[in-house]
C-alpha positions as CSV (number, residue, x, y, z in Angstrom):
1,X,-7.5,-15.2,8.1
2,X,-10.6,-17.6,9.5
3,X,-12.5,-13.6,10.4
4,X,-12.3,-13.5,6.9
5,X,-13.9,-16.5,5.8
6,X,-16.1,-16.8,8.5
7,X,-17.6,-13.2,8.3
8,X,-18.1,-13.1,4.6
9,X,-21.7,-14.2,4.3
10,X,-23.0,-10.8,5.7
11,X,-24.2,-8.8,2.7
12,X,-23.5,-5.4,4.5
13,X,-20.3,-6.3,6.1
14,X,-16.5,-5.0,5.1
15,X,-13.7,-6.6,7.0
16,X,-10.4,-5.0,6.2
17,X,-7.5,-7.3,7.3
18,X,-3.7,-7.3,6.7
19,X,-0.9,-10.2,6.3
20,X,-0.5,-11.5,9.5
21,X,-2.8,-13.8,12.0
22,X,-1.9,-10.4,14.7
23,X,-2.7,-7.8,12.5
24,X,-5.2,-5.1,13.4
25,X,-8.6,-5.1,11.2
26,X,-11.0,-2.4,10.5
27,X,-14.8,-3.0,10.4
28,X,-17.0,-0.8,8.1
29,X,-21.1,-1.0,7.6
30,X,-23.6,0.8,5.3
31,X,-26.6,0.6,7.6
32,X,-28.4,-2.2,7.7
33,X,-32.2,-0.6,7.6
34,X,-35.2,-0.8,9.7
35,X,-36.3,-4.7,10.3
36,X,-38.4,-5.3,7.3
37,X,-35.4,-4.4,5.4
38,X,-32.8,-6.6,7.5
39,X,-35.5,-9.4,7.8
40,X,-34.6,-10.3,4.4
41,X,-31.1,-9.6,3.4
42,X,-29.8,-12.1,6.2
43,X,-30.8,-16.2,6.3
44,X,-32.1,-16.2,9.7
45,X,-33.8,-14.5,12.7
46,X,-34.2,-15.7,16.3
47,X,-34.1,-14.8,19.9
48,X,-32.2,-16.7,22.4
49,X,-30.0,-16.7,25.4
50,X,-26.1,-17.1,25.3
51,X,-25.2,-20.1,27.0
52,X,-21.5,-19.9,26.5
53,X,-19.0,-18.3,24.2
54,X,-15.5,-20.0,23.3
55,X,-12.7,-19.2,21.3
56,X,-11.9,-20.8,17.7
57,X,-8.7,-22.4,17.2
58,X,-6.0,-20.3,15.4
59,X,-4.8,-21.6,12.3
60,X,-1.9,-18.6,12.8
61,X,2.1,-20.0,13.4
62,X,2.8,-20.9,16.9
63,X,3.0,-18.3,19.6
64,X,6.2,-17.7,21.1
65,X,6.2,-17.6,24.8
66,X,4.5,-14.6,26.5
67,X,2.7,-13.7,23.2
68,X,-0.6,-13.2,23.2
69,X,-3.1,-13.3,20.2
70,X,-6.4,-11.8,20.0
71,X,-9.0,-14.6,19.3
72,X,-9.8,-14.2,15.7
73,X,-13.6,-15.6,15.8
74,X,-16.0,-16.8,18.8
75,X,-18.6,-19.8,18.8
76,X,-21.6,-17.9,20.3
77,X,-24.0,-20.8,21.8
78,X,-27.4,-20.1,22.3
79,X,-30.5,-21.7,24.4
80,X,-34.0,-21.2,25.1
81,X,-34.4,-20.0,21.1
82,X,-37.4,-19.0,19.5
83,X,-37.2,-19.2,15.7
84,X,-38.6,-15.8,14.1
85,X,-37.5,-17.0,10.4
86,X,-34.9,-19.6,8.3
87,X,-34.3,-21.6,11.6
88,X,-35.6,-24.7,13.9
89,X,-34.5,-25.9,17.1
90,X,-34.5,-24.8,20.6
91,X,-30.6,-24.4,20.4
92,X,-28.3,-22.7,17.6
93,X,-24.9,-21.4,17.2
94,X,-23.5,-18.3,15.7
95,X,-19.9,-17.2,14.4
96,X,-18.5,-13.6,15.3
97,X,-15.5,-12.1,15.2
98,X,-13.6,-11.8,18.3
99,X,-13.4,-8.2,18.3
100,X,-15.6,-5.4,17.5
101,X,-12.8,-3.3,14.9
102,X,-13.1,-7.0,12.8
103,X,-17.1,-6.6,13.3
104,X,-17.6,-9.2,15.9
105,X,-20.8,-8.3,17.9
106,X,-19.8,-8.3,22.2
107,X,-22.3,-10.9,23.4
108,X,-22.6,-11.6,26.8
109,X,-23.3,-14.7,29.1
110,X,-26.9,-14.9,30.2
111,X,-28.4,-12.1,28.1
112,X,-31.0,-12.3,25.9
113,X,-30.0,-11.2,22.1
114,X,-32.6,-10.7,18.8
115,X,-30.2,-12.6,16.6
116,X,-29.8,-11.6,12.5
117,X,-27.8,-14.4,11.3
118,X,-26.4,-14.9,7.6
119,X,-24.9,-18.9,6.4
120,X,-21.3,-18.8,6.1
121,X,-19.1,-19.4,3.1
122,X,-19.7,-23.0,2.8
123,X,-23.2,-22.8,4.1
124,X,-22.5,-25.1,7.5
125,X,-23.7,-22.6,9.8
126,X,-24.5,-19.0,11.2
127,X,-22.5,-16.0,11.3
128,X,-23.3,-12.6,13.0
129,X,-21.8,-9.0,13.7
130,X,-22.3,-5.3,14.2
131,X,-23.3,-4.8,11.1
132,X,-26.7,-6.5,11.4
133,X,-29.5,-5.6,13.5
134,X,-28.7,-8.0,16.1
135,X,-29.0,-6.5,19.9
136,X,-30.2,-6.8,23.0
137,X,-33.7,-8.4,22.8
138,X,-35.1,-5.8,25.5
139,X,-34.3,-3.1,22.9
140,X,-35.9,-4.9,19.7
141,X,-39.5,-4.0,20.3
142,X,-39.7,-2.6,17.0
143,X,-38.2,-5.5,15.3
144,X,-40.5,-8.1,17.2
145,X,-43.3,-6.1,16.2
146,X,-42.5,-5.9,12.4
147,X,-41.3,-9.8,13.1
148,X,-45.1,-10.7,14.1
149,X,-46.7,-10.1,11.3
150,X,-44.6,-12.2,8.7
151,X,-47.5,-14.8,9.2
152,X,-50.4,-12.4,8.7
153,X,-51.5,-12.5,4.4
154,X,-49.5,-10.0,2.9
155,X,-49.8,-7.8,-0.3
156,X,-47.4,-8.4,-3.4
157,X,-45.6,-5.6,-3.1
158,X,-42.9,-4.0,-0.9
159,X,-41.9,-0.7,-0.3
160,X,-39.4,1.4,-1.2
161,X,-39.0,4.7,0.6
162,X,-36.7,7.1,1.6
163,X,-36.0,11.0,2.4
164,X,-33.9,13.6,0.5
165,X,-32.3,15.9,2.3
166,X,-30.2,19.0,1.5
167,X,-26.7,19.7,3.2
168,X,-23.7,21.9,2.4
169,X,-19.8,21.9,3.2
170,X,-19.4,25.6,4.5
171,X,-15.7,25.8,2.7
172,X,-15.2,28.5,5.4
173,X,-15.6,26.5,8.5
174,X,-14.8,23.1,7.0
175,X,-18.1,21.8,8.9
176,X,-21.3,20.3,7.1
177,X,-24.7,22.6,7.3
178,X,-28.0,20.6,7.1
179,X,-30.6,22.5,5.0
180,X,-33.4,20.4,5.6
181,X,-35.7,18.1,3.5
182,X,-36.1,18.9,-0.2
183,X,-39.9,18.7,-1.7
184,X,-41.0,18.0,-5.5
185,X,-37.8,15.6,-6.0
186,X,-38.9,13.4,-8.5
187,X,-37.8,9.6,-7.6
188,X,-37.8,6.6,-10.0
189,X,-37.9,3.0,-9.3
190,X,-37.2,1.2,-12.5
191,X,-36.8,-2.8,-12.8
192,X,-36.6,-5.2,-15.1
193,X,-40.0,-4.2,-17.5
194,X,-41.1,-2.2,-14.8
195,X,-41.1,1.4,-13.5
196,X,-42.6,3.4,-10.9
197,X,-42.4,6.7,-9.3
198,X,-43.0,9.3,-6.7
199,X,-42.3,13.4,-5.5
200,X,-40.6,14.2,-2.4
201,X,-43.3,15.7,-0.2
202,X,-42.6,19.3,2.0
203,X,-40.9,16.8,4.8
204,X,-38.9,15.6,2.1
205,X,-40.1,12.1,2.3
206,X,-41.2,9.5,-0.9
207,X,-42.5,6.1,-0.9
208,X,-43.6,3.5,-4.3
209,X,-44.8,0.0,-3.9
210,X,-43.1,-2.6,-6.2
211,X,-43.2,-6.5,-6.3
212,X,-40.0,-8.3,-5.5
213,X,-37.2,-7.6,-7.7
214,X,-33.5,-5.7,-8.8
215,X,-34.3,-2.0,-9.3
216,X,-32.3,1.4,-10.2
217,X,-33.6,4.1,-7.9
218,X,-32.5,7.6,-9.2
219,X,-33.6,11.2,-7.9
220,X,-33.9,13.9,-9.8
221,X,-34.1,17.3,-7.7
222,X,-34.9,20.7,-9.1
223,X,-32.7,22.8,-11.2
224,X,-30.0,24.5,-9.3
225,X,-29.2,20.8,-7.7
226,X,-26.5,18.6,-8.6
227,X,-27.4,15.3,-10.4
228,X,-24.3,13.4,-9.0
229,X,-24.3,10.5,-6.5
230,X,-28.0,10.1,-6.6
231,X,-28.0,6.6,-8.0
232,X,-28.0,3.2,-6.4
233,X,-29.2,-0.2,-6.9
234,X,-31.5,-2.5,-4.8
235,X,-33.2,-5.5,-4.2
236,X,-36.0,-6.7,-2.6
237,X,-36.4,-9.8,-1.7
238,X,-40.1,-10.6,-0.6
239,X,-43.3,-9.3,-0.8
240,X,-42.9,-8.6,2.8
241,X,-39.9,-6.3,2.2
242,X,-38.9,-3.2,2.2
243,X,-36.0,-1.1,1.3
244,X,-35.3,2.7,2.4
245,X,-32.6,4.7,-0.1
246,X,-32.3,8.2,1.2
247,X,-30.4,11.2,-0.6
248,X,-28.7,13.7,0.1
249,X,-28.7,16.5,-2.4
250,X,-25.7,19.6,-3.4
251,X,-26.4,23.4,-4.7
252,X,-24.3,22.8,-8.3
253,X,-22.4,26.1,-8.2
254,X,-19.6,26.1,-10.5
255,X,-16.8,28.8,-11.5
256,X,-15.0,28.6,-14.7
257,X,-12.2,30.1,-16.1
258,X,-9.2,30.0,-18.4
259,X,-5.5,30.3,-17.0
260,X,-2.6,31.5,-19.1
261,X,1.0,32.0,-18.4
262,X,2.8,35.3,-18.6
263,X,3.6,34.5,-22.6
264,X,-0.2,34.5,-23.3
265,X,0.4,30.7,-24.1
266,X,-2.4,28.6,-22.5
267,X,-1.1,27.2,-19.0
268,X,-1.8,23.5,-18.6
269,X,-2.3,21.2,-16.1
270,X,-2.2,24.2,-13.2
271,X,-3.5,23.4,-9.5
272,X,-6.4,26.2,-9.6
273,X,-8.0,26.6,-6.1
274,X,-11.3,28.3,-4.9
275,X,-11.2,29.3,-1.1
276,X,-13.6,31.0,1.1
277,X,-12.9,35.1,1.3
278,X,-12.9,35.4,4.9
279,X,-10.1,32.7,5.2
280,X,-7.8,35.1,2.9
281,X,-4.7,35.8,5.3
282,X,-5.6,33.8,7.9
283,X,-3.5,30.7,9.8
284,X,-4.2,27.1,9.9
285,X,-5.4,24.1,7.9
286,X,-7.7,26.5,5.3
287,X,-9.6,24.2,3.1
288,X,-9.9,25.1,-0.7
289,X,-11.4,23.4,-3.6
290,X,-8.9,22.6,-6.6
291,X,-9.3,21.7,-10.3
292,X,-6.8,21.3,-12.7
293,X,-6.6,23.1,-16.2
294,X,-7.1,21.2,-19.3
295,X,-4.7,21.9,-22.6
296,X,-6.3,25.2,-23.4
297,X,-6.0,26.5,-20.0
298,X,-9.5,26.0,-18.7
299,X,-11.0,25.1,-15.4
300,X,-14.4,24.3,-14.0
301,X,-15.4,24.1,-10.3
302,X,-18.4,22.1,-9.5
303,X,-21.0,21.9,-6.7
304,X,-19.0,24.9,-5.2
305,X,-21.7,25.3,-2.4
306,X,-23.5,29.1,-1.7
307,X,-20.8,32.0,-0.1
308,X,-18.1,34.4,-1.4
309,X,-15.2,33.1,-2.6
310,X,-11.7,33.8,-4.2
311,X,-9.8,32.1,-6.7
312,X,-6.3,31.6,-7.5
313,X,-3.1,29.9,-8.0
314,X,-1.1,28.7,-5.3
315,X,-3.5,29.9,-2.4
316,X,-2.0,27.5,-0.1
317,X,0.8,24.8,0.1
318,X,0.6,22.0,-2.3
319,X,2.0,18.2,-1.5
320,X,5.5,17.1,-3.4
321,X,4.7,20.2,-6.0
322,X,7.1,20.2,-9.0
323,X,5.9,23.9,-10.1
324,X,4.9,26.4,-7.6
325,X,3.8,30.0,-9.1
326,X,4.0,32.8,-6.3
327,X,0.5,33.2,-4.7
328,X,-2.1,34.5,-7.2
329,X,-5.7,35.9,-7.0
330,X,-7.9,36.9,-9.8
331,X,-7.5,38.4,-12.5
332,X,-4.0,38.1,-12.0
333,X,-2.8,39.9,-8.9
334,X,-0.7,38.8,-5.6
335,X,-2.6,41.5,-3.3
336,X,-5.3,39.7,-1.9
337,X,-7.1,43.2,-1.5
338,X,-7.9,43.4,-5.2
339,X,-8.7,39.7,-5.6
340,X,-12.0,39.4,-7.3
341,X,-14.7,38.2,-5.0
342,X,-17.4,35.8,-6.5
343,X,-20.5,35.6,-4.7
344,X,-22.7,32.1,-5.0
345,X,-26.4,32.3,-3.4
346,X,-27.2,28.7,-4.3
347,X,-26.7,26.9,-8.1
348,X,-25.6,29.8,-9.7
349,X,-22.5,29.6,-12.8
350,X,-20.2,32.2,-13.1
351,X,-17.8,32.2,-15.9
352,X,-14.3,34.4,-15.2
353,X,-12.0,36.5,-17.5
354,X,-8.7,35.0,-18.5
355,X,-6.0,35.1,-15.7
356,X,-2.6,35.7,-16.5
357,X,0.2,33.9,-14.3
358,X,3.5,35.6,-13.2
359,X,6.1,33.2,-14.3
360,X,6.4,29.7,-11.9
361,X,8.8,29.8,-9.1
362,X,12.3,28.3,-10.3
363,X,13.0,24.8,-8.8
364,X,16.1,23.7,-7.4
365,X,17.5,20.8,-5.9
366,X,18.0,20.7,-2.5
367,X,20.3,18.2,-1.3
368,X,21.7,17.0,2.0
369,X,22.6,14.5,4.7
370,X,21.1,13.2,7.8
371,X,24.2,12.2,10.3
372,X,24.1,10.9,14.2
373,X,25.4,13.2,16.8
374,X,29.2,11.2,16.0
375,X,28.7,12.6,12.3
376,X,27.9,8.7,11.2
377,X,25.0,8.3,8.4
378,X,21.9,7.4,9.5
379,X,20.2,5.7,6.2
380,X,17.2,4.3,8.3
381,X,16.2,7.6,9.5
382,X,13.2,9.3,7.7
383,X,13.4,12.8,6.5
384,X,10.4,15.1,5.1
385,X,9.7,18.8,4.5
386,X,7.0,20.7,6.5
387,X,6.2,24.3,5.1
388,X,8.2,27.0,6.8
389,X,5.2,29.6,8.2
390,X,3.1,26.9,9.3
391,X,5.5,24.0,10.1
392,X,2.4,21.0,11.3
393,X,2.4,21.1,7.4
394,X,4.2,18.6,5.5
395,X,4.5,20.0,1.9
396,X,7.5,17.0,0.7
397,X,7.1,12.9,1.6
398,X,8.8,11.6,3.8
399,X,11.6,9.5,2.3
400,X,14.6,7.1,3.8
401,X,18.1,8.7,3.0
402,X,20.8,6.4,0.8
403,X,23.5,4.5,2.5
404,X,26.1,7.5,2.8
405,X,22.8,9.8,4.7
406,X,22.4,11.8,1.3
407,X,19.3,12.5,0.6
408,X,17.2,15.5,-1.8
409,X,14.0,17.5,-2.7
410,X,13.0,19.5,-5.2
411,X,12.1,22.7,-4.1
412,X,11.3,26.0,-5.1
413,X,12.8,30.0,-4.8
414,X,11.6,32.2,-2.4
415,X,9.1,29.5,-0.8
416,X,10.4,28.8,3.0
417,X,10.7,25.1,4.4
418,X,11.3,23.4,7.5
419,X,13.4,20.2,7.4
420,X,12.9,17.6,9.9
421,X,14.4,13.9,10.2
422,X,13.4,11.3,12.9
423,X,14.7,7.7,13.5
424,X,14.2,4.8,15.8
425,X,16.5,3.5,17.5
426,X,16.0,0.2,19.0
427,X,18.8,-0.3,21.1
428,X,17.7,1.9,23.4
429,X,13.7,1.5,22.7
430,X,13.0,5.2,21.8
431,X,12.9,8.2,18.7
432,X,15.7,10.4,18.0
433,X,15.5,13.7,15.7
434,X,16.5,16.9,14.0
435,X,15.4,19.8,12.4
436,X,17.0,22.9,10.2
437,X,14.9,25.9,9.1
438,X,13.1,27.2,8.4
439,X,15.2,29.0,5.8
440,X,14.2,30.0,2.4
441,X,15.0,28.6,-0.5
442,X,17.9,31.0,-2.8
443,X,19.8,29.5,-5.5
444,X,23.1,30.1,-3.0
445,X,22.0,27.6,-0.9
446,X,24.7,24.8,0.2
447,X,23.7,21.1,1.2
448,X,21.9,20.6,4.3
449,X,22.9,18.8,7.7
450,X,20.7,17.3,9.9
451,X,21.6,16.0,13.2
452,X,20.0,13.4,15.0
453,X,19.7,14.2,18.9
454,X,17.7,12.7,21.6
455,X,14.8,15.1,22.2
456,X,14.9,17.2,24.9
């Protein structure tokens, strides 16, 4: 697509785009940093007035009539330009997308824009979007302040700064918690023969001067902190620059164990889950953690963030499972009143005694056929299970039945199910459906029929 190739220049900028010239695209930006880090990762800055805005021709196949395609890029012309940096003239043009989910940036006729501009693939012109620091030019006061001193003698080095902050997931309420800044975290800027480093201060904040250059910029918080994502690489490109890498740092609780099934044997590859305590017994989406068990049973939870917490088997329903044990708590027990409660303040390891499964639910397959309302197969229907206590939850993948309307799932005793078919029917420009269940699962149970009815 011509978004693709005309958008590709900006360093920060991920277009997402499917087959065809009238697919939908997706726009995604890591920030693109205060202006003395922006300055210098595009290939030009100017202000300027848009004169006029036109569409680029399509190179998609010819539109039947009363189609309509978006415009996949804009030809943004601009007047009255004053060049900040990497440009000359009084007049310029810039490329953008023609939408803002492809990252095109919504000029308008007339206003006045502080224009961050990367060359395009073949180096002909400009290209612009919402992932630069282009705006309005009445709010760039703080870029056209940093922008004024590029001519004023500079020293050699640039900075590199940043903030480290602390934050949780509070597995009870699925929402993040903010902690605040983290002091004494020890920062390192290294580069090619050259290092340097810094301490977060009590706001959390750190700064090193460097000449221009490729670095590795790693933080290192206290013990008790998680060492993980804290990592990334940079450049800086001038003198002039600068580059801000904040982190966010993780309490590194972790909850180990060892699983074994009912023969003592060591149980591999079981779905282990950690969930908050208060969420025991309670409805709706409940978030858990979940590792899997090596060959000798074992499991280790990591960056398990501070609260009380149980741990089990099965807490909650799994997607497309081929073995389901009934619900288990440790040590071993299916009352959740004697479950064993592990309490984490903050980067603390706690280490479990073995737990001992009940032996796995026994699978069955559950076949079936999805008909019309005449008793006709309907093969390009979809059909899918949903879990039978909370039925929003779809605990088997939707699939399309065969010719004849047959279709099957594995599924598992005792465990209770919900199954629901839909289909489109063109004809008549809207969805049909059907349901049966919930019912639970028994090795008795016959094939299943599901009838397709307009909704009502």
């Amino acid at each position: 697509m011509r978004v693709t190739r005309l958008l590709i220049g900006l360093t920060t900028l991920t277009v997402l785009t499917l087959a065809s010239a009238r697919s939908a695209s997706a726009c995604s930006c890591e920030p693109s940093g205060p202006p003395c880090q922006n300055t210098f990762h595009v290939d030009a800055v100017f202000a300027g007035t848009v004169l006029s805005i036109s569409a680029l021709p399509d190179e998609g196949p010819p539109l039947r009539p009363g189609e309509f395609r978006i415009p996949q890029a804009l030809r943004v012309e601009f007047a009255e330009v004053m060049a900040l940096r990497g440009i000359q003239g009084a007049a310029v043009s810039v490329l953008t997308a023609g939408s803002g989910p492809a990252c095109g940036y919504a000029f308008k006729v007339g206003e006045r824009y502080l224009v961050y501009a990367s060359r395009n693939q073949n180096g002909t012109g400009f290209v612009t979007g919402i992932c630069s620091r282009t705006r309005r030019l009445a709010d760039a006061g703080d870029d056209l302040r940093f922008l004024q001193t590029l001519s004023t003698p500079s020293d050699t080095r640039g900075r590199v700064y940043g903030t480290i902050s602390h934050w949780e997931q509070d597995l009870a309420t699925g929402e993040p918690r903010q902690h605040g800044p983290v002091s004494d975290v020890y920062v390192s800027v290294r580069g090619s023969g050259s290092a340097f480093e810094a301490l977060s201060d009590a706001r959390g904040r750190y700064e090193v001067k460097v000449p221009p250059g490729r670095y590795e910029v790693t933080a290192l918080p206290p013990t008790g902190f998680s060492t993980r994502y804290l990592r990334r690489t940079i450049e800086l490109r001038d003198a002039r620059a600068c580059f801000v890498a904040d982190f966010s740092v993780r309490f590194d609780g972790r909850i180990k164990g060892v699983v074994r099934q009912s023969s003592g044997e060591p149980a591999e590859r079981v779905a282990v889950e950690v969930m908050a305590a208060d969420a025991v017994g309670k409805a709706g989406n409940i978030q858990t953690l979940r590792a899997s068990t090596d060959a000798g049973g074992s499991f280790e939870f990591v960056e398990v963030p501070p609260g009380r917490y149980v741990v089990g088997v099965d807490l909650t329903p799994r997607m497309n499972a081929d073995v389901i044990f009934p619900t288990t708590f440790h040590p071993g027990t299916m009352d959740a009143t004697l479950a064993t409660v592990v309490q984490l303040d903050g980067g603390q390891q706690r280490e479990l005694e073995p737990m001992t499964l009940p032996p796995a639910r026994r699978s069955y397959r559950l076949t079936g056929r999805v008909v019309f309302e005449d008793g006709s197969p309907a093969p390009g229907a979809f059909i899918s299970l949903a879990d039978g206590g909370a039925t929003w939850r779809q605990v088997a993948a939707g699939i399309k039945p065969e010719s004849d309307g047959t279709f099957s799932f594995v599924v598992h005793e005792g465990r209770s199910y919900l199954a629901r078919a839909s289909y489109w029917d063109e004809a008549q420009r809207k969805q049909i459906g059907g349901a049966v269940g919930p019912f639970v699962v028994t090795g008795e149970m016959g094939p299943l029929k599901v009838v397709l009815s307009e909704a009502r």
